[in-house]
BALUMSE-304463 format. One record per residue (C-alpha): residue number from 1; residue in three letters; z, y, x. Coordinates in steps of 0.05 Angstrom, whole numbers, plus 5000, padded with zeros to 4 digits. Each point is the difference from the previous one (the first is absolute). Layout:
<rs>
+-----+-----+------+------+------+
|   i |  aa |    w |    v |    u |
+-----+-----+------+------+------+
| NUM | ALA |    Z |    Y |    X |
...
+-----+-----+------+------+------+
</rs>
This chain:
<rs>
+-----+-----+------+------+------+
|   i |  aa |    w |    v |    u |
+-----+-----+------+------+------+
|   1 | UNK | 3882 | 9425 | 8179 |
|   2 | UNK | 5043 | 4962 | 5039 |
|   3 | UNK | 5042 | 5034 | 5059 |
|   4 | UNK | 4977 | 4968 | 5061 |
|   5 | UNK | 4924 | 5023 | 4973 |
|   6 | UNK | 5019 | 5067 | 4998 |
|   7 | UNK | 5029 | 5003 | 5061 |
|   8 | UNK | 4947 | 4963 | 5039 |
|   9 | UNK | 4942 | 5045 | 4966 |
|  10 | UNK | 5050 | 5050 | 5027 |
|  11 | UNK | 4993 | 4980 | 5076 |
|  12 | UNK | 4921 | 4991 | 4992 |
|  13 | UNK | 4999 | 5065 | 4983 |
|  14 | UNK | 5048 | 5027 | 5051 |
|  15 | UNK | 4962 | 4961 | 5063 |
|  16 | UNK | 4942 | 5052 | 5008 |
|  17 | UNK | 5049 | 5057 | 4992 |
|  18 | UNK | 5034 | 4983 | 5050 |
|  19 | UNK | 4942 | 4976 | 5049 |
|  20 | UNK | 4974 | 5077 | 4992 |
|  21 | UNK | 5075 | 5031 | 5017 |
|  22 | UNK | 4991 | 4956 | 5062 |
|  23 | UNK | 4941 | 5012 | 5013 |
|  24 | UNK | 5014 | 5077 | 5001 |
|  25 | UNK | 5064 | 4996 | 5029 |
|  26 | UNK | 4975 | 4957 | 5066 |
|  27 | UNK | 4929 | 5023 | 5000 |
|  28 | UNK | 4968 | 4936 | 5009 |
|  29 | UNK | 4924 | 4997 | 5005 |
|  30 | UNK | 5006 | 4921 | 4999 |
|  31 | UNK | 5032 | 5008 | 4926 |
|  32 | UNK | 4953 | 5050 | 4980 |
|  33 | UNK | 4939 | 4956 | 5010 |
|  34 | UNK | 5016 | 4943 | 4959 |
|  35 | UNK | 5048 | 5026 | 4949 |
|  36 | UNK | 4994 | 4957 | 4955 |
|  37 | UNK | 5025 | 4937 | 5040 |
|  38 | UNK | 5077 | 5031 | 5016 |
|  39 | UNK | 5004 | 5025 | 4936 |
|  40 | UNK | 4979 | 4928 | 4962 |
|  41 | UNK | 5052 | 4966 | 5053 |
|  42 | UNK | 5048 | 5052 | 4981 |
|  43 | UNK | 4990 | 4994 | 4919 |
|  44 | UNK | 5007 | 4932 | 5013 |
|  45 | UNK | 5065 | 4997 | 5033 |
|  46 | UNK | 5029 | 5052 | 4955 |
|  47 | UNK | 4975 | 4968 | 4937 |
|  48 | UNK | 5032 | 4931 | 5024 |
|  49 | UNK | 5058 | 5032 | 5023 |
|  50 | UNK | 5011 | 5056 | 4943 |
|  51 | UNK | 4989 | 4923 | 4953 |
|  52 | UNK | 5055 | 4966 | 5033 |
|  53 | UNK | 5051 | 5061 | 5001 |
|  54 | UNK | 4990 | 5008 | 4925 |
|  55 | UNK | 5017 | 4921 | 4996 |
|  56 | UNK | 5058 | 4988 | 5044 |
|  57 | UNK | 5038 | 5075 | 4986 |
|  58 | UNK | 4984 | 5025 | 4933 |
|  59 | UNK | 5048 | 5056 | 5001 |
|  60 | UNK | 4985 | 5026 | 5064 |
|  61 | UNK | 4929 | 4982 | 4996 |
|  62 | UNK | 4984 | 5087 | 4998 |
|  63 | UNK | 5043 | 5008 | 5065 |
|  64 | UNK | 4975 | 4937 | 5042 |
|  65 | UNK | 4923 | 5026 | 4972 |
|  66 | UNK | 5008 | 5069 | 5032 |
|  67 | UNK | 5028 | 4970 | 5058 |
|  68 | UNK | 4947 | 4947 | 5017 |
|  69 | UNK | 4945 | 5059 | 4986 |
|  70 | UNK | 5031 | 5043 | 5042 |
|  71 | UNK | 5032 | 4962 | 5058 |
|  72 | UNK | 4931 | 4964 | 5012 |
|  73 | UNK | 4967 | 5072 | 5004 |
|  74 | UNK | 5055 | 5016 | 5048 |
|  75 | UNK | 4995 | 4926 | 5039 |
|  76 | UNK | 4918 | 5014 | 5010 |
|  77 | UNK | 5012 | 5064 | 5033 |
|  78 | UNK | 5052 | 4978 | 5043 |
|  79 | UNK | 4960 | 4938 | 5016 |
|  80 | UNK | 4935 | 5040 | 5015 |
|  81 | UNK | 5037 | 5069 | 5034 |
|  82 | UNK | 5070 | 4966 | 5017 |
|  83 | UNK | 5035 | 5060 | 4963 |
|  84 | UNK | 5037 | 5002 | 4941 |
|  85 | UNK | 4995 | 5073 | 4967 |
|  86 | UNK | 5063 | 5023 | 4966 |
|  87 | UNK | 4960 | 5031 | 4941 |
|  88 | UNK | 4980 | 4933 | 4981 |
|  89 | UNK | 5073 | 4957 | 5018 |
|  90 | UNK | 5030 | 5069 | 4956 |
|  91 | UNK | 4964 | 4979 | 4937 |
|  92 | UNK | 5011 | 4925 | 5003 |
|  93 | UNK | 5072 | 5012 | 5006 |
|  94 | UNK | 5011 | 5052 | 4948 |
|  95 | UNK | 4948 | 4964 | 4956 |
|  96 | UNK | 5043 | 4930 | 5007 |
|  97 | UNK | 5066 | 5036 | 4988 |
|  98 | UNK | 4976 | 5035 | 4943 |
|  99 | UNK | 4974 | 4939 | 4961 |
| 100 | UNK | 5047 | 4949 | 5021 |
| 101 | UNK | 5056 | 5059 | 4969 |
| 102 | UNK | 4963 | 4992 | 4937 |
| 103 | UNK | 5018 | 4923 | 4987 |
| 104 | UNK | 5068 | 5018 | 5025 |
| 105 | UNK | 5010 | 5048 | 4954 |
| 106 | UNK | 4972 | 4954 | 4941 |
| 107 | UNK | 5049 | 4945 | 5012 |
| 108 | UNK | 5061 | 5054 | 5030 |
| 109 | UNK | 5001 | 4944 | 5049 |
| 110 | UNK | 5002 | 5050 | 5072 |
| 111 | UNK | 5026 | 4940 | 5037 |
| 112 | UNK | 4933 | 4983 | 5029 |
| 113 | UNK | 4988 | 5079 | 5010 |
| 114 | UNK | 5061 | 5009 | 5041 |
| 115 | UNK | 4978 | 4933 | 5052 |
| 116 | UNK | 4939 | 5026 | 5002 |
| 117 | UNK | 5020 | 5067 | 5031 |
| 118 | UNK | 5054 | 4970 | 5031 |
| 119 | UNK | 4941 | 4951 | 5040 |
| 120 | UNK | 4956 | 5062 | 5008 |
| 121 | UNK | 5055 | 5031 | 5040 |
| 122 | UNK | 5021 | 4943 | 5043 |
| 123 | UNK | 4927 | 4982 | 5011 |
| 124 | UNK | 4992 | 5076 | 5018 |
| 125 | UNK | 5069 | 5001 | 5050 |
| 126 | UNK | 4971 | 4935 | 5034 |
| 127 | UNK | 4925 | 5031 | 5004 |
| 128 | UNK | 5032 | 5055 | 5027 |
| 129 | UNK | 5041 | 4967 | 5053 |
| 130 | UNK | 4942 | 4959 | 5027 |
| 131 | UNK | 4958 | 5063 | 5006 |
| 132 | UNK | 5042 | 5043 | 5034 |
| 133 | UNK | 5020 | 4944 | 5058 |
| 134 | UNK | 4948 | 4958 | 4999 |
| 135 | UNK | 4928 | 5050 | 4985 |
| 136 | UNK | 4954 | 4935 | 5019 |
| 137 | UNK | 5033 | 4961 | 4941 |
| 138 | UNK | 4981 | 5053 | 4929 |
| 139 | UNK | 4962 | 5068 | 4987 |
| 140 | UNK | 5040 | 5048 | 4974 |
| 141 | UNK | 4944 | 4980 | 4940 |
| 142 | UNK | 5025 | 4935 | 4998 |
| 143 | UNK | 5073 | 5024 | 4988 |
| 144 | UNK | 4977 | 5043 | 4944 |
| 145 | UNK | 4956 | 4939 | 4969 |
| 146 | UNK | 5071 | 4970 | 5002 |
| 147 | UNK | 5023 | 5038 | 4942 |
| 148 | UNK | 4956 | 4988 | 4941 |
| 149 | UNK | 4994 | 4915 | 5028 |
| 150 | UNK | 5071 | 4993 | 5000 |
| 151 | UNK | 5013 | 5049 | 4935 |
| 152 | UNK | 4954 | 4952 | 4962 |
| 153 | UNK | 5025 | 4928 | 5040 |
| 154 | UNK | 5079 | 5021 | 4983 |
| 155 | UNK | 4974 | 5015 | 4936 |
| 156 | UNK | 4995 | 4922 | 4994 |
| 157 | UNK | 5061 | 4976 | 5044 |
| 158 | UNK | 5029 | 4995 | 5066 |
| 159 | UNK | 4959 | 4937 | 5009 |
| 160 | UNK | 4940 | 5032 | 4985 |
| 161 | UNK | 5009 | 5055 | 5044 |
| 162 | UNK | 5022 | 4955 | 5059 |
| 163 | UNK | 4936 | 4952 | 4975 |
| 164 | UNK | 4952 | 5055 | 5008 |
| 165 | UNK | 5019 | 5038 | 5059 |
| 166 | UNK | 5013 | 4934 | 5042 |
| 167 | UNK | 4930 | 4981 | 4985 |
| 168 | UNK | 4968 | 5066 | 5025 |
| 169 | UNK | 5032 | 4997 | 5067 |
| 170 | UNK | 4996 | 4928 | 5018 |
| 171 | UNK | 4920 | 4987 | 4977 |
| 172 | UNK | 4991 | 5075 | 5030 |
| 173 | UNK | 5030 | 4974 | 5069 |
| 174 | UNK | 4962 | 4925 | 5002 |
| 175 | UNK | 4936 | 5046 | 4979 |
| 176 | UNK | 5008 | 5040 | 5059 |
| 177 | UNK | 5019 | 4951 | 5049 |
| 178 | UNK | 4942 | 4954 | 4971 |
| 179 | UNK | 4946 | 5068 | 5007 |
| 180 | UNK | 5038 | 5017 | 5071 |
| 181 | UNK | 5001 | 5069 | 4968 |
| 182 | UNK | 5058 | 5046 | 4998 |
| 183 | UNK | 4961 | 5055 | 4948 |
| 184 | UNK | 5001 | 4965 | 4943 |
| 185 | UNK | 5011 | 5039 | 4932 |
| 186 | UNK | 5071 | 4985 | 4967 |
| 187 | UNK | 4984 | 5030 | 4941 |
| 188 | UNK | 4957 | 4942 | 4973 |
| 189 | UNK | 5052 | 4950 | 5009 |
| 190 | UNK | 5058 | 5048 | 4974 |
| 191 | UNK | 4955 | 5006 | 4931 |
| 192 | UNK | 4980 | 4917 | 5003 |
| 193 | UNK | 5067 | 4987 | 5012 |
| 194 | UNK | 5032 | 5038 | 4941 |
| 195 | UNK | 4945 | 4971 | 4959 |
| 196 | UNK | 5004 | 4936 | 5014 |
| 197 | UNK | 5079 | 4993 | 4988 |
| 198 | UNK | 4999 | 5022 | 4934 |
| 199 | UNK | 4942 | 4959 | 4971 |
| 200 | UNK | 5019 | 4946 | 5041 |
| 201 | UNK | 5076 | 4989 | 4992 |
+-----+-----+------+------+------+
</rs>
């Protein structure tokens, strides 16, 4: 069976996992009532997505899988609750570390291991900046989320990484001053962002 089957079949199945960890996590009633329509929009977008990672990065295809599935569980509850629980941004990162090591370790190529941490750090130092002088700008959540998106963009390049987080911020400002609305979530675009750079560039 070809790869980009597997993979998709893959993110059909994951969707209504993931629907009921939201589900319980945010304790929506809405959700509960008509299960079955998140869950088919979220098969769907994993299965098209979990396709196209397969496609484009082969190697990496187990890491950018585990981080689609779990950074759009993480992006819903953020959306829905505007928190980001460190449980959840904990196992994406370790999860992405541990199987991007594995195609390092395959090719004893750690280059793109070492500017991956390296961009996890400075993304982290920069998060961390922002937060402490400037609270109305990222969550402490947000800075966190920083870690495993720029882990996994570095991963790829500097380019990438710039690619990805540039694209959060600036459609995350023009959606806020288009809504009027200072509350938007961060975490969506953080997870779109990252997402989007690497199947897109």
């Amino acid at each position: 069976m070809p790869g980009w089957i597997t993979y998709g079949l893959l993110g059909a199945a994951a969707g209504p996992f993931v629907m009921t960890y939201v589900r319980a996590a945010t304790h929506q009633e809405q959700l509960a009532k008509r299960a079955w329509m998140p869950s088919a929009a979220a098969s769907g977008f994993l299965c098209a997505a979990l396709s196209w990672v397969a496609v484009k990065a082969t190697q990496e295809a187990n890491a950018l899988s585990w981080f689609v599935i779990v950074g759009l569980l993480l992006a819903l509850i953020d959306l829905i609750e505007h928190r980001l629980p460190h449980r959840i941004n904990g196992v994406l990162l370790v999860g992405t570390v541990v199987q991007l090591l594995v195609p390092a370790l395959i090719q004893s190529d750690f280059d793109p291991l070492v500017r991956a941490a390296q961009a996890a750090a400075a993304a982290i130092a920069g998060g961390l900046a922002v937060y402490v002088f400037s609270r109305q700008g990222l969550g402490f959540g947000d800075v966190v989320l920083l870690a495993p998106v720029a882990f996994v963009l570095g991963w790829f390049g500097w380019y990438q990484l710039f690619a990805g987080l540039m694209s959060a911020f600036v459609i995350a400002a023009v959606s806020m001053r288009v809504l009027r609305s200072n509350a938007l979530a961060l975490g969506p675009f953080l997870i779109a962002g990252a997402v989007g750079a690497i199947l897109l560039t």
